[in-house]
N, C-alpha and C positions, 0 to 999 in steps of 0.2 A: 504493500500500500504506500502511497506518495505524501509524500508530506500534506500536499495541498488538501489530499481525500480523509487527513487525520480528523477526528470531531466532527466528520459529514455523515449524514444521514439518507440511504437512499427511502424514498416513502412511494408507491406503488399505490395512490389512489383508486379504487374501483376494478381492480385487474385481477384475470386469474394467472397459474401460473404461463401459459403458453404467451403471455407477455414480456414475460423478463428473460427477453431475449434482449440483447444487444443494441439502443437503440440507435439511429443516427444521430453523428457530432450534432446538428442543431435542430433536433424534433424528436418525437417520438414515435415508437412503430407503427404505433394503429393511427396516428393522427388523421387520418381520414374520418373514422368513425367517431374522435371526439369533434372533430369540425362538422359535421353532417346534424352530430345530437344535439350540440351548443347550437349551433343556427334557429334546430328546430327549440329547443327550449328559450333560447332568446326569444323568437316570434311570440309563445305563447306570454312570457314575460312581458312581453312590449303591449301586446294587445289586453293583457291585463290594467295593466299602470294605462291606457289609454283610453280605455272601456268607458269610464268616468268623467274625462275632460268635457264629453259635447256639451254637460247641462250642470257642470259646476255650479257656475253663476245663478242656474235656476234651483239650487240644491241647497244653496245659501237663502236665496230667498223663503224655502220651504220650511228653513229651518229659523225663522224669523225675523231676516234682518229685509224689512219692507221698504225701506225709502231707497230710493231709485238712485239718490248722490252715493250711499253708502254701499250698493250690492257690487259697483265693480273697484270698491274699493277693499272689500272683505274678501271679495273672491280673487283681487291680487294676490294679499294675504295668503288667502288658504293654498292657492296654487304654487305659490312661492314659499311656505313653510317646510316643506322635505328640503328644497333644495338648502335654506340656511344651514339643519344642522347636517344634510351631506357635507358640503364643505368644510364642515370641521370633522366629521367622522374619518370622510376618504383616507385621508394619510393616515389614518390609525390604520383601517384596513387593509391597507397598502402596505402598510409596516407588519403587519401579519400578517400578509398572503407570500411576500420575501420571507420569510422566520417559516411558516409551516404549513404553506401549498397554498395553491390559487383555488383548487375544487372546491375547498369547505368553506371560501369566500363565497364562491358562486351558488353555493346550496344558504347559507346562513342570507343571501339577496330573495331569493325567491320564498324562501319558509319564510324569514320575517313578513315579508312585501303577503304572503297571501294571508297572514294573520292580521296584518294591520288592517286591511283595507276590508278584510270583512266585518272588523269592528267599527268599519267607516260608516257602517248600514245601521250601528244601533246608536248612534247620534244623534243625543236630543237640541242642541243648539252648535250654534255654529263656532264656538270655543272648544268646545266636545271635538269637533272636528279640525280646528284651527291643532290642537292638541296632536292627534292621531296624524294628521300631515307631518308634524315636527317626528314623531317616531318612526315616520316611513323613511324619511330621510335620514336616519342615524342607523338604521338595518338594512335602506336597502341597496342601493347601487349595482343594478344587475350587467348595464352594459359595460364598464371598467373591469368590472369582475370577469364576466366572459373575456375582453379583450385580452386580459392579463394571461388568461389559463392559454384562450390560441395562441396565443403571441408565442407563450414557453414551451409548447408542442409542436409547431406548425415548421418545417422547415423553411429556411430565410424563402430560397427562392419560390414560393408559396404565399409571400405575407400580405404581396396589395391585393393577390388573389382573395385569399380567407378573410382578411378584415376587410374589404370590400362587398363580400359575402354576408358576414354577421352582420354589417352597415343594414345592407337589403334587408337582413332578417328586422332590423328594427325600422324601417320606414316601412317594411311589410304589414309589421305591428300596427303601429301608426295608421299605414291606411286602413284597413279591416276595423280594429277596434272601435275607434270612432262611433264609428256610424252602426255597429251592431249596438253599439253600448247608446247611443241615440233613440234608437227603433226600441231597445226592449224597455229603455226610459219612458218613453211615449206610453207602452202597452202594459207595463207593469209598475209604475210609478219611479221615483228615484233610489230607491233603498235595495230593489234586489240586484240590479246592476252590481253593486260591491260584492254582491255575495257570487255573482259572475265571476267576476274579476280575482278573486281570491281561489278560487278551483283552478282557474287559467293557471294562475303562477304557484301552487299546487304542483300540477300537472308537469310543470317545466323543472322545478325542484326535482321530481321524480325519477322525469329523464335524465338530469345531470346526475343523480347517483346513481343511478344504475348502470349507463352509457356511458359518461366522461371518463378518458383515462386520464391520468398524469404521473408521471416518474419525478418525482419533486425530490432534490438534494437538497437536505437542510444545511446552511453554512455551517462552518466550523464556528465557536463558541466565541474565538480571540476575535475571528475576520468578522462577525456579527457585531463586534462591538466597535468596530474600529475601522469600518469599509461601509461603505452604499448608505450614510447617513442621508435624511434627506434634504439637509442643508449641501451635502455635495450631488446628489443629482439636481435640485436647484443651481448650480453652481456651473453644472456642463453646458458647454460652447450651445446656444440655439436653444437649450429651454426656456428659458423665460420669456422670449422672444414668442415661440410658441405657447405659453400659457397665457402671454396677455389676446394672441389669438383666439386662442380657445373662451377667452374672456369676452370679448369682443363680438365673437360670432354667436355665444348662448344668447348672450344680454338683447342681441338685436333679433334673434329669431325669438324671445320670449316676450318681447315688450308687447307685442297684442293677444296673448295668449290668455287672457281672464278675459277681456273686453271680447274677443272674435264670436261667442257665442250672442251678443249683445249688436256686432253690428251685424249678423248674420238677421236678427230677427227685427232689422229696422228693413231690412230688404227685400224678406222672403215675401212672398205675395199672399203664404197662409199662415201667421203667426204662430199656429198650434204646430207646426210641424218643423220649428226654427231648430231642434235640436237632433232632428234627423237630417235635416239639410247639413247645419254646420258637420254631421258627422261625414255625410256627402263630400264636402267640399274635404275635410282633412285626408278624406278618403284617396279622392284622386293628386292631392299631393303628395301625398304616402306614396303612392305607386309609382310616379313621376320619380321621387327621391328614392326609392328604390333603387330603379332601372338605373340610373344615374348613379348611384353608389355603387352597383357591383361592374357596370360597363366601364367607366372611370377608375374606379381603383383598380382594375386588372389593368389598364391603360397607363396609371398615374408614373409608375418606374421607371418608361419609355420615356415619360413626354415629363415629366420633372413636377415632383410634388408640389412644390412652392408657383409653380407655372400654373397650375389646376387651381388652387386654393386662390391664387387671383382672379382667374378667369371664372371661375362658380360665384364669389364674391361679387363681381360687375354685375354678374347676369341678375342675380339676387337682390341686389341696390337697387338695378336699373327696374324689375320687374314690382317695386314692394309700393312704390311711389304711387299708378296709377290704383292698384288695388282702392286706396282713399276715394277716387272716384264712383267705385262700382254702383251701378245702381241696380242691379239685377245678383240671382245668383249663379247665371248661366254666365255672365260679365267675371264675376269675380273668381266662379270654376276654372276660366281659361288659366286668369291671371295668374291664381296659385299652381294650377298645372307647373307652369314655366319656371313660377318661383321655387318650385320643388328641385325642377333641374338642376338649378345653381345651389340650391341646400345638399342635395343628395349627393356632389360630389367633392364638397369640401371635409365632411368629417371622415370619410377613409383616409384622404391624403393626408388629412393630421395624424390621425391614427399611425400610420404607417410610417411619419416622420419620425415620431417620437422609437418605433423601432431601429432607424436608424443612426441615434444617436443616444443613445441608452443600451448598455448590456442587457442579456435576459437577466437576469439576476437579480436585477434591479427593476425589473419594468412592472413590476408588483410598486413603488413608490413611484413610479415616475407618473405611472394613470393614475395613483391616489393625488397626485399636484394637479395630475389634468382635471379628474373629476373633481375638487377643491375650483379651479378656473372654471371649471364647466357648471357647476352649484355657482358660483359667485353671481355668475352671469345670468342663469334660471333666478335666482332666487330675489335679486335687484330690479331685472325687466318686466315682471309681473307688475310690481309694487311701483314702479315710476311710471307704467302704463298705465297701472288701473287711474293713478293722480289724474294723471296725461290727460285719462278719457272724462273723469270726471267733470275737469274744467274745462275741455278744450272739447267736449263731444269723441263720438267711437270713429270717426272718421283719421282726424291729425294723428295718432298713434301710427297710422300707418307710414304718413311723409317722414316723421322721426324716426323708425324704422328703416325707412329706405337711406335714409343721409347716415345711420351708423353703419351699415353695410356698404357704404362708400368708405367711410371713416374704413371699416376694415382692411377694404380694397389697398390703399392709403398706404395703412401699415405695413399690410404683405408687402408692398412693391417697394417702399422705401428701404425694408429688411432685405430684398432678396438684391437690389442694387448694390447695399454694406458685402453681403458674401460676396457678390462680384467681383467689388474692388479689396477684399482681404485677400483673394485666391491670387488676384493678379499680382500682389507687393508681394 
C-alpha cells in the first residue's frame, strides 16, 4: 500500500460484489447505470419541488393573507425561504459529501424534500408554511447532490455529455411538473398537490438507493484536515468568477418567479384556469430548456464553455424584455419558448466549468459554493421581485429581468477577454 492510500477508505455504495472490479483512472465501472438512474430520479425530484410552484401565490392566499399589496409579497417570501437557508446548508453538505460519499447526500435530498413538503399540505397559515420552506432548504438540495455523485463517477470524457443530460432531466422536471401540479390544483384543491409531490421524491430516493453506484475513497485523516478546505477551493484561479455567475444568472431567472402566476392571471382570458395555464407556459419552457441543455452541453467542449454561457445569456436578456408586453398567453408561450433556449444552455456549461477547474475530490465543496451562489441568487430574486411587483405592477419585473441578464452577458464577456489577455502574457 502507498503512502498516499495510508488512512483511505474505499466505500462501495449500493454495489454487489461483481463491482469491485477495477474501476477506471476517472469513473466508475457501471457509470452508465448510475447516470441512466440519477437522471431518472432527478426528473422525478424536479417534478416534485415543481408540482407546487403554479399556485403558490394562490396557496398563500388560501391560507389567509387576503390583501392583494401583500400576496406577492409573502409568496416572495415563501418561494425564497429554502433557498436562504440552502445557502448556508450547501457547504456543510458539500463538506460531507468530500469526508463520506456523494450517495447519502443525494438520498438525505430526496427523503428530507419528500417529508417536508408533505407537511406542506397540513399548513394552517402561511408562517406554518413560511417555516417548512426554510426546512426544505436546509435538507434538500437534490441537483448539486446529483451533480456531485456524476461528476465523481462519470469518466472526464463523458462530463458535458452527463451533466448536460441531468440539466435535461431537470428542465424535464420543470416542464411536466408545472402544469400536472396546476390541473390537479384546479380539481382537487391546493393541499393534495404536496402530498403529490412528496411520493414523487419518495420514489427518486428509492431509485438512488437501490441503482446509484459509487466507489467513494474517504481521505486520509492528516490530508482531511489540511487539503480541499473551502476557503482554498474558493481561492482556485476562475471560481469566484464563476460563482458570482452562478449568482447572477439565479437572481435574474428568479426575480418573477412568485409574481409569474399573478401576471399569468391578468392575461388569461378564463381566470379560473390561470394556474393550469401558468403550468402550461413553465411547461413548454421546460422543454425548450431541456432540449437546449443536453444539445449544448454535449456541444459546449467543442465550441468553449465561457463562449455558450454568453451567447445563452444574450438570447435570454434579449428574449425576457418583450415578455412585459404580452398581452395574451399564446404571446407570452412563444416568448418563454425562446427564453428557455438561452436558460437551458447556460447551466450545463457552468456545471461543466466548475469540473474543469476543480479536482474530483473536491467537487463535493466546490457545488456546495455553487449551490450557496445559486440559493443567494433564488433566495434574493423572489423577495426584490415580489417588492418590484408590488409597487411597480407584474409587468416591470420583467424589463428588470431582462437588463440583469444583460448585466450577466457583461460579466461573462468582460471575464472571458481577462483569460484572453492572461494566456497571451
Amino acid at each position: 500500500m502507498s503512502e498516499d492510500e495510508i488512512g483511505k477508505e474505499v466505500i462501495e455504495t449500493g454495489s454487489s460484489d461483481a463491482d469491485l472490479t477495477e474501476p477506471k483512472p476517472d469513473g466508475h465501472p457501471r457509470w452508465q447505470m448510475t447516470l441512466y438512474t440519477m437522471w431518472l430520479a432527478q426528473l422525478l425530484a424536479i417534478v416534485g419541488f415543481s408540482f407546487v410552484m403554479p399556485f403558490m401565490p394562490f396557496y398563500v392566499r388560501e391560507l389567509g393573507v387576503k390583501d392583494p399589496r401583500w400576496v406577492p409579497i409573502w409568496a416572495g417570501l415563501v418561494v425564497s425561504a429554502g433557498a436562504m437557508t440552502m445557502s448556508v446548508a450547501a457547504p456543510l453538505w458539500g463538506w460531507v459529501a468530500d469526508r463520506y460519499g456523494r450517495k447519502p447526500m443525494v438520498q438525505r435530498a430526496m427523503f428530507g424534500g419528500a417529508l417536508v413538503l408533505s407537511l406542506m399540505a397540513l399548513a394552517k397559515s402561511v408562517h406554518q408554511l413560511f417555516v417548512l420552506r426554510l426546512m426544505q432548504g436546509a435538507v434538500t438540495g437534490t441537483v448539486p447532490a446529483s451533480a456531485a455523485l456524476v461528476s465523481s463517477v462519470v469518466p472526464k470524457e463523458k462530463m458535458g455529455y452527463s451533466l448536460g443530460l441531468m440539466q435535461m432531466a431537470v428542465f424535464a422536471g420543470l416542464s411536466v411538473g408545472p402544469y400536472l401540479g396546476g390541473v390537479t390544483a384546479e380539481h382537487f384543491g391546493y393541499r393534495v398537490p404536496f402530498w403529490v409531490a412528496g411520493g414523487s421524491l419518495l420514489c427518486g430516493g428509492l431509485l438512488v438507493l437501490f441503482g446509484a453506484r459509487e466507489r467513494f475513497v474517504r481521505p486520509a485523516p492528516e490530508k482531511a484536515e489540511t487539503t480541499g478546505s473551502l476557503r482554498e477551493v474558493l481561492l482556485s484561479p476562475g471560481v469566484l468568477a464563476l460563482l458570482i455567475s452562478y449568482l447572477l444568472l439565479h437572481l435574474s431567472g428568479a426575480f418573477v418567479g412568485p409574481i409569474f402566476p399573478l401576471f399569468v392571471e391578468q392575461i388569461v382570458s378564463e381566470p379560473g384556469r390561470a394556474a393550469s395555464q401558468t403550468g402550461l407556459i413553465l411547461t413548454v419552457t421546460g422543454i425548450t430548456a431541456a432540449f437546449a441543455s443536453v444539445m449544448i452541453g454535449r456541444e459546449s467542449d467543442r465550441w468553449g464553455h465561457k463562449q455558450v454561457l454568453i451567447g445563452c445569456a444574450l438570447l435570454a436578456g434579449l428574449t425576457a424584455f418583450p415578455q412585459a408586453a404580452a398581452n395574451s398567453v399564446g404571446q407570452l408561450l412563444v416568448l418563454r419558448a425562446v427564453f428557455g433556449l438561452g436558460l437551458g444552455g447556460m447551466i450545463p456549461a457552468m456545471n461543466a466549468l466548475v469540473t474543469t477547474i476543480v479536482p474530483r475530490e473536491r467537487l463535493g465543496r466546490a457545488y456546495g459554493l455553487t449551490t450557496t451562489a445559486t440559493a443567494l441568487g433564488m433566495a434574493t430574486g423572489p423577495i426584490v421581485g415580489g417588492w418590484a411587483a408590488s409597487v411597480l405592477g407584474v409587468r416591470l419585473p420583467f424589463v428588470i429581468m431582462g437588463a440583469m441578464f444583460l448585466t450577466l452577458t457583461a460579466v461573462l464577456a468582460i471575464q472571458r477577454a481577462k483569460d484572453k489577455t492572461s494566456k497571451a502574457i
